[in-house]
N, C-alpha and C positions, 0 to 999 in steps of 0.2 A: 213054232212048236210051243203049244202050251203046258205049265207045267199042273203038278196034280193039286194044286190049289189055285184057287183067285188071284192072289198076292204074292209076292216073292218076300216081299218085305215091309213091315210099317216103322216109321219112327216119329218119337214126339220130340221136337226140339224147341229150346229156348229161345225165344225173342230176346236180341241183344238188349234192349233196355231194361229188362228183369233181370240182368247177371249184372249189369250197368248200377243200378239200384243195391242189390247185396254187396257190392266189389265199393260201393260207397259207405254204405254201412261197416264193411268192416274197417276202410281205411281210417275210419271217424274212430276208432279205439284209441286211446293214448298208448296203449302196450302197444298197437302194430305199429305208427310210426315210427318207431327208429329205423325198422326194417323195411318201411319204402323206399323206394328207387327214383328218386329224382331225375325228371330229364328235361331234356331241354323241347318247348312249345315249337311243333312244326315251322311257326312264323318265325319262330327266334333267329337273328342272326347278328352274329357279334363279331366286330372287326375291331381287333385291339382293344381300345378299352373302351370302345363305343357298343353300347347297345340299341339295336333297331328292332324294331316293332310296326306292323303295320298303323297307318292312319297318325305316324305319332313323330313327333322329330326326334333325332338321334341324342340318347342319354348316355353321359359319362361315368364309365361305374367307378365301384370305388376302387381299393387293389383286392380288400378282400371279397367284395362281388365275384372282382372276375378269377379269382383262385375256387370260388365256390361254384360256382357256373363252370369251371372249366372241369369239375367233377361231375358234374348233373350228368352222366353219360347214359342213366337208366342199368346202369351196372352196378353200381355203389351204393348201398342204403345210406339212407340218414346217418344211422349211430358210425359208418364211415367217413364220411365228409366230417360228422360236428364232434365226434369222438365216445369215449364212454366212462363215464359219464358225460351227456350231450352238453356242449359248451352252448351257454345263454345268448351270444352273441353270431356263433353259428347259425343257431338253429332260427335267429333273428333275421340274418340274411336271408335264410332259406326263406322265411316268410313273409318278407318282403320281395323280394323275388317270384313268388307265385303270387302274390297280392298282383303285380306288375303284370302280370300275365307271359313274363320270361321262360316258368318255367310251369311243369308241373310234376306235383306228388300227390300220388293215389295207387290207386290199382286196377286203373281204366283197363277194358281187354279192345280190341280188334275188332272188327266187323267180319266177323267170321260163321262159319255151321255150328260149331260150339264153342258157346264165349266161357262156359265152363269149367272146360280144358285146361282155356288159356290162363283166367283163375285160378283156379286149381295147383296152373302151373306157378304162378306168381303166390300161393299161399305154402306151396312147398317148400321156397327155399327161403324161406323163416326159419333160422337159424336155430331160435331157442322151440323147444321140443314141446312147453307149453302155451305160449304164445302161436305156434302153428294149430294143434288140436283144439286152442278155444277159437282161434278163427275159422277153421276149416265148420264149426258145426252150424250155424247157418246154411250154411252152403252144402252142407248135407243132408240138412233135414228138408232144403227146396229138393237134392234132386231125389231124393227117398219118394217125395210125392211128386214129382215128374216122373219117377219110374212107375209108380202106380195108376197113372194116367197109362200110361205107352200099354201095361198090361193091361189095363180096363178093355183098350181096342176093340171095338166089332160087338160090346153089352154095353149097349146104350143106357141103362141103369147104372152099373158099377159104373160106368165112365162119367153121368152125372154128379154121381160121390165126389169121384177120385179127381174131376176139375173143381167140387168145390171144397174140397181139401186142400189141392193144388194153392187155390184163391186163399183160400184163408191163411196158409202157412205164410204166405208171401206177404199179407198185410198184418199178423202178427211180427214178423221180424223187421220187416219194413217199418210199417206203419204209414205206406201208402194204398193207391187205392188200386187192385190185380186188372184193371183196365185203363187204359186211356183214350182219348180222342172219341169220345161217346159224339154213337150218331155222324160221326164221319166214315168215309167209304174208304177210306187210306189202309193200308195192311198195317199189320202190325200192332192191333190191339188189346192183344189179350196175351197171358204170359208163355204159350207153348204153340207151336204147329205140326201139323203131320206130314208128312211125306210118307208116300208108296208107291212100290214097284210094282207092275202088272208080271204075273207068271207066266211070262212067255217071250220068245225068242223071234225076231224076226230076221229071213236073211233075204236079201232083196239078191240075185243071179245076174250075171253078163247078157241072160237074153233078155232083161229088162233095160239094165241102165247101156247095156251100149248103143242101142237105136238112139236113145236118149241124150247121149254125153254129145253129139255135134251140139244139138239147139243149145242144151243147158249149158254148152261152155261158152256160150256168146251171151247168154243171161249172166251167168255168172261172171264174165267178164265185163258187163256193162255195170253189175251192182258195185263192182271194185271201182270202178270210173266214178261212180257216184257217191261213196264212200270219201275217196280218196278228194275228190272237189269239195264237196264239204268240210272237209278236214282241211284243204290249203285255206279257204275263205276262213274259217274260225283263227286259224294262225293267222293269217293278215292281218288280223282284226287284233288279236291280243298283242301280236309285236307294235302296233299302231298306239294300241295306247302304251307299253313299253314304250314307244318313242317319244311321249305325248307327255308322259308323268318325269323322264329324265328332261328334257326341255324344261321343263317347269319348274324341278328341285336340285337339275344339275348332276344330279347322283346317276350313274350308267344302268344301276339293276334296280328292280320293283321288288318286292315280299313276295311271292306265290301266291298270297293271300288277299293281299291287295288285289294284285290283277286278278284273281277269280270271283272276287268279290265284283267287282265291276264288267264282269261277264256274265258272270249268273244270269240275269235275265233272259240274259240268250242263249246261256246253256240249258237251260229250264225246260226253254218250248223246245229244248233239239232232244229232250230227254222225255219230254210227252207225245214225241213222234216226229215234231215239227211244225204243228201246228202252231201259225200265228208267228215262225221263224222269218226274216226276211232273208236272210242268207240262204236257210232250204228253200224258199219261194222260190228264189233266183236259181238254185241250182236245177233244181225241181222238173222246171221249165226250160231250160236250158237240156237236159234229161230227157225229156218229149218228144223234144223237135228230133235231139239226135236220132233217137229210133226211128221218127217219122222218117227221117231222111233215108235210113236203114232200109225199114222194107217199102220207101217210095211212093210213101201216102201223104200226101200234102194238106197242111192244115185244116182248106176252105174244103177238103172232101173226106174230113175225118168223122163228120157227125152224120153223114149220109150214107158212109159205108159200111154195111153190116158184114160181109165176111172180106176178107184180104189173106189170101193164102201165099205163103211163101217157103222156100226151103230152105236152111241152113245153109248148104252149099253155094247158094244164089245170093245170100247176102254176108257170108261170112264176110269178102273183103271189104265191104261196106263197113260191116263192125269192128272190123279192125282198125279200122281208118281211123270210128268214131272216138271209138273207147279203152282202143291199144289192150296191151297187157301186162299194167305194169303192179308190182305186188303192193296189197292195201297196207296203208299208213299206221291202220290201229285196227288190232283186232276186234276189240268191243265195238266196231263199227255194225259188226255181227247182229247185236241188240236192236238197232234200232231202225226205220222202215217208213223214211219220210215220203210219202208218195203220194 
């Protein structure tokens, strides 16, 4: 059913590294710091009075380190932990400590729909009632010209203004440049995108999807076999080097960081589809055959056979055989379509 326009809805939103960039700028104020929020670096992990770090041997802190670390919770500001008036030797730790890569104090947001928000949220609870309204006005004046972008919508003149207004506000207060990665084909270059809803309704009836629901639930049961086998082989692989790195330094657990760090390359190609994966390769193919077996098509007469009809009911228990039904490991397996 469509509705009485084209669109339901449009919206401009923020590239997180444009809210990344202001959210820097204003932590860089001396008035805001007291009221950052110190926390502790994903990687960090401290066991009594040692500090661990990936890539780095374990450091002994001092007593007042770890009474100041043991505040970093991302709860407490600065002028909490170091006092107020801020103590010289607090606030020395602190910074030492993020010099370390322990911790950090800013006003990083989330990888989120709107890093704004999350800003916004983090500029609110500034305590002192001037120190909020002079940092809140950057951050007001981008999205006053991000709103005038979103209304420009659909007048392709005003909307060439209103992005380069957008552009300009951004590198006045910045004083960086409102694009990056020129000449790369990577998303996320410019400082706003749009999203829109089409005006209309679709409802797809029982006399469509239930002819349908035998075959597709043996596809759809085979994607989860194939989801879920790539997901044990990637596990075997990182617990292997977990094994691999405790043999070697004797300690039972790795950093999160560590070990992702030394997977990435093969998370990389599983995240470009799979290409150039040896793990998807294997399973890939492994994948193939199974179905080949399913509807009983053998390899040596798979390039010569132009149709092969088969019915769910004939090969259901074949597919069950092959690829069970057992529920997927990780959802976000959803994303991706190594084939």
């Amino acid at each position: 059913m469509a509705g009485p326009e084209l669109l339901a809805r449009r919206t401009a939103y923020f590239e997180g590294w444009a809210i990344d960039a202001v959210a820097d700028l204003i932590a860089a104020r001396p008035e805001v710091w007291p009221w950052l929020r110190p926390r502790l670096s994903p990687s960090t992990v401290v066991v009594g009075g040692s500090l661990r770090l990936p890539f780095r041997k374990p450091v002994t802190l001092t007593a007042p380190e770890v009474r100041v670390l043991g505040r970093c919770d991302g709860r407490h500001t600065v002028r909490d932990i170091a006092g107020d008036p801020l103590d010289p030797a607090t606030v020395a730790t602190l910074l030492r400590l993020r010099e370390s890569g322990a911790v950090r104090i800013d006003l990083g947001v989330p990888l989120v729909i709107w890093p704004e928000r999350e800003l916004l949220a983090r500029l609110d609870a500034i305590a002192d009632p001037g120190v909020r309204a002079r940092a809140r006005e950057p951050l007001d004046a981008l999205l006053r010209a991000r709103d005038a972008v979103g209304a420009a919508a659909g007048d392709p003149d005003r909307l060439f203004h209103a992005m380069e207004e957008l552009a300009e506000t951004f590198s006045r207060l910045t004083g960086s440049p409102a694009t990056r990665r020129s000449g790369a084909t990577y998303a996320g270059r410019t400082l706003v995108y749009e999203d829109a809803a089409r005006a209309i309704q679709v409802r797809v009836g029982r006399r469509v999807t239930d002819p349908l629901a035998p075959a597709l639930g043996l596809v759809l049961d085979s994607a989860v076999w194939l989801a879920n086998a790539v997901g044990e082989r990637y596990e075997a692989k990182a617990l292997e080097l977990v094994d691999r790195e405790a043999a070697r330094t004797g300690r039972p657990a790795m950093p999160l960081l560590q070990l992702l760090t030394a997977v990435m390359p093969e998370l990389a190609r599983l995240a470009a589809g799979g290409a150039g994966s040896e793990i998807v390769d294997e399973v890939v193919v492994e994948f193939q055959n199974r179905w080949r077996r399913v509807i009983d098509l053998p390899p040596e007469a798979f390039d010569d056979t132009r149709h092969h009809r088969v019915t769910s009911g004939e090969i259901a228990e074949r597919a069950a055989r092959e690829f069970g039904s057992a529920p997927p490991r990780w959802s976000i397996a959803r994303w991706h379509s190594p084939t």
